[in-house]
N, C-alpha and C positions, 0 to 999 in steps of 0.2 A: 511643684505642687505635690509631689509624691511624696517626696524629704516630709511636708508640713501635713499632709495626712499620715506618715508612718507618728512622727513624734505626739500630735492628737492623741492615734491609737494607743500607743503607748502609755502616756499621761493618763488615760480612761481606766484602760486596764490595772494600771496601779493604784486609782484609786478606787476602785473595785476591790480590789484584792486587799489592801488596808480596810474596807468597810466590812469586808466580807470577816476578816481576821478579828477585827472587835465585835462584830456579834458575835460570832461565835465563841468566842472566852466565858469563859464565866468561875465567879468568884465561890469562895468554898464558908458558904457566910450561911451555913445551914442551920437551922433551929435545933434546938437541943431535943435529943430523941429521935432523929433523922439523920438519913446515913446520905453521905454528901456526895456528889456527880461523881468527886473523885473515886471516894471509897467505893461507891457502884460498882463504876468502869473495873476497879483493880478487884470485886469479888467478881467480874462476870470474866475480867483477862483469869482467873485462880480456874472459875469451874473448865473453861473452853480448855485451858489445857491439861486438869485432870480427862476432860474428853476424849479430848486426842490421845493425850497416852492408853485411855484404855482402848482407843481404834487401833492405834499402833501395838499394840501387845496384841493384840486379839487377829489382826493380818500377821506379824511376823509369826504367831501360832498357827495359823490356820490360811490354805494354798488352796484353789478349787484342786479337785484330782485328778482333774487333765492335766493344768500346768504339771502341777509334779509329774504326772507320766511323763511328758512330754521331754522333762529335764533328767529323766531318766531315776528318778525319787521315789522315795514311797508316798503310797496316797494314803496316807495316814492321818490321823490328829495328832502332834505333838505332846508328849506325858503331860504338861507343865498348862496346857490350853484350858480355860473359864469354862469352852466349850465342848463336850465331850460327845462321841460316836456312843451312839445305842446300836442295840440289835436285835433280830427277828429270827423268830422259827422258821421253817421251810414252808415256802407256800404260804405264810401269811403278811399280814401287814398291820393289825392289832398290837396295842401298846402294850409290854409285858409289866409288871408289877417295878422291874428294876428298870425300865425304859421310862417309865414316869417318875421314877425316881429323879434319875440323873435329866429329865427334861426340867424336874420343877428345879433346882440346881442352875442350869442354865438360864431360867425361864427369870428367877431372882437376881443374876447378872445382868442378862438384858433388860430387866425392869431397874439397875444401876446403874445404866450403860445407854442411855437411850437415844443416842447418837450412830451407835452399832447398828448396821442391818445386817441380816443372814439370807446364807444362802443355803438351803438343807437339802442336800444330794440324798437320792434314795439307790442303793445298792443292791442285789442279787447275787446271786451264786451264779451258776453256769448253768444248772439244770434249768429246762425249758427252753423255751424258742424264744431269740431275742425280742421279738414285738411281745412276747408275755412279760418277759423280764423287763422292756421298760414301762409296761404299764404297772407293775409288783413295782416298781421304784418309784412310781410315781405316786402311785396309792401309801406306800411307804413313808415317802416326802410330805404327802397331804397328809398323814395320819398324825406328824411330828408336829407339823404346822399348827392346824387345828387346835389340838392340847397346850399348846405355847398361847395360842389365842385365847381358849378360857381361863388361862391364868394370868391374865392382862396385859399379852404381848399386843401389839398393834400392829396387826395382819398387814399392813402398809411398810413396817422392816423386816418381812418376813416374805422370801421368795425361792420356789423349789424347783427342782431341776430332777432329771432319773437319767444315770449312767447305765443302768441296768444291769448285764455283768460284764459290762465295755472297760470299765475300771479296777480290776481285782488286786485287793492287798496280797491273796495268796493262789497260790497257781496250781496244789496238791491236789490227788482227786480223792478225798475222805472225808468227813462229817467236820472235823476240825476244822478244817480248812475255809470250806462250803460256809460254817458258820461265820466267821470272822466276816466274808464277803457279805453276808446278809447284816448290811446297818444302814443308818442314816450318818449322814456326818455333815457339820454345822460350819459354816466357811463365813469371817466375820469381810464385809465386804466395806470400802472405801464408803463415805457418807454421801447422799446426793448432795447436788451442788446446792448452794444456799441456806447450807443447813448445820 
C-alpha cells in the first residue's frame, strides 16, 4: 500500500511541476514599441549589478573605524573612496563652507547609488571628557546627516554613530594633529536584506 501511495505522490507531483513549468514560460511575441519580459529581465539583471558594484567599491573603500583598529589599520577613508571624511573646528559641529562641499559630492553619489546605505561616524580630538566628546560626535554625525537629507538623501540610508576620540587617526598632541581627528567619515554599509 505504501509502494502505491509513494508512486501516486510521485505521478502528482510531476504533474504539478510540468503545469507549473508551462505557465510559467512565456513567449517574447511583444508589440512593436514594447520592450519584451526578456529584454526587461536582462535591463533589470544590467542595473542590479551596476548596484552591486558600486556597494562593493564603496565597502572595499570604506571599513567602520573600529574594525580597522581592531585589525591594527588606519581608520581612515581610502584616497580613491566616492565617499570622503569632512572636518570640524574645535568645539564645534557646524558644517564648514568646504564640508558642504564635499557632502553635496557625496550627497550626488548616493542619489546614483541608491542601494548604498551609510554609516557617518562622528569623531573628536582628545580634548574634553569622553561623555562631551561623544556627544560633539554625535551632534557631528547628526549635522552630516541632516544636510545629505535636504539634498534628497533618504534619511532611512543614512545611520550615525560617535566614536568620540575612542578612534584617533593621529596620536600627536598639536593643532595638526587634534585637526584631522575632528571629522565625520562615511562607511558604505552592506544593503538591507530584500533590497
Amino acid at each position: 500500500m505504501n509502494k502505491l501511495f509513494l508512486r501516486g505522490l510521485i505521478v502528482s507531483l510531476s504533474v504539478l511541476a510540468m503545469a507549473g513549468m508551462t505557465a510559467c514560460s512565456s513567449t517574447d511575441s511583444a508589440k512593436p514599441g514594447t520592450t519584451s519580459g526578456s529584454a526587461q529581465a536582462a535591463q533589470g539583471m544590467s542595473n542590479r549589478k551596476q548596484t552591486a558594484s558600486a556597494i562593493r567599491k564603496a565597502q572595499t573603500q570604506s571599513q567602520s573605524s573600529l574594525d580597522a583598529l581592531r585589525r591594527g589599520e588606519s581608520p581612515t577613508t581610502a584616497p580613491g573612496s566616492a565617499l570622503k571624511e569632512i572636518y570640524f573646528d574645535f568645539d564645534r559641529y557646524d558644517l564648514s563652507s568646504d564640508a558642504r562641499g564635499v557632502l553635496k559630492a557625496s550627497g550626488e553619489w548616493l542619489k546614483s547609488n541608491p542601494a548604498v546605505r551609510v554609516e557617518i561616524e562622528g569623531h573628536c580630538d582628545e580634548r574634553g571628557t569622553n561623555e562631551y566628546n561623544l556627544a560633539l560626535g554625535a551632534k557631528r554625525a547628526q549635522a552630516a546627516k541632516d544636510y545629505l537629507v535636504s539634498l534628497g538623501v533618504a534619511a532611512g540610508r543614512l545611520s550615525t554613530i560617535s566614536y568620540g576620540e575612542e578612534v584617533a587617526v593621529c596620536h600627536d598632541k598639536n593643532e595638526s594633529c587634534w585637526r584631522r581627528n575632528r571629522r565625520d567619515r562615511f562607511v558604505a554599509l552592506a544593503p538591507k536584506p530584500g533590497v
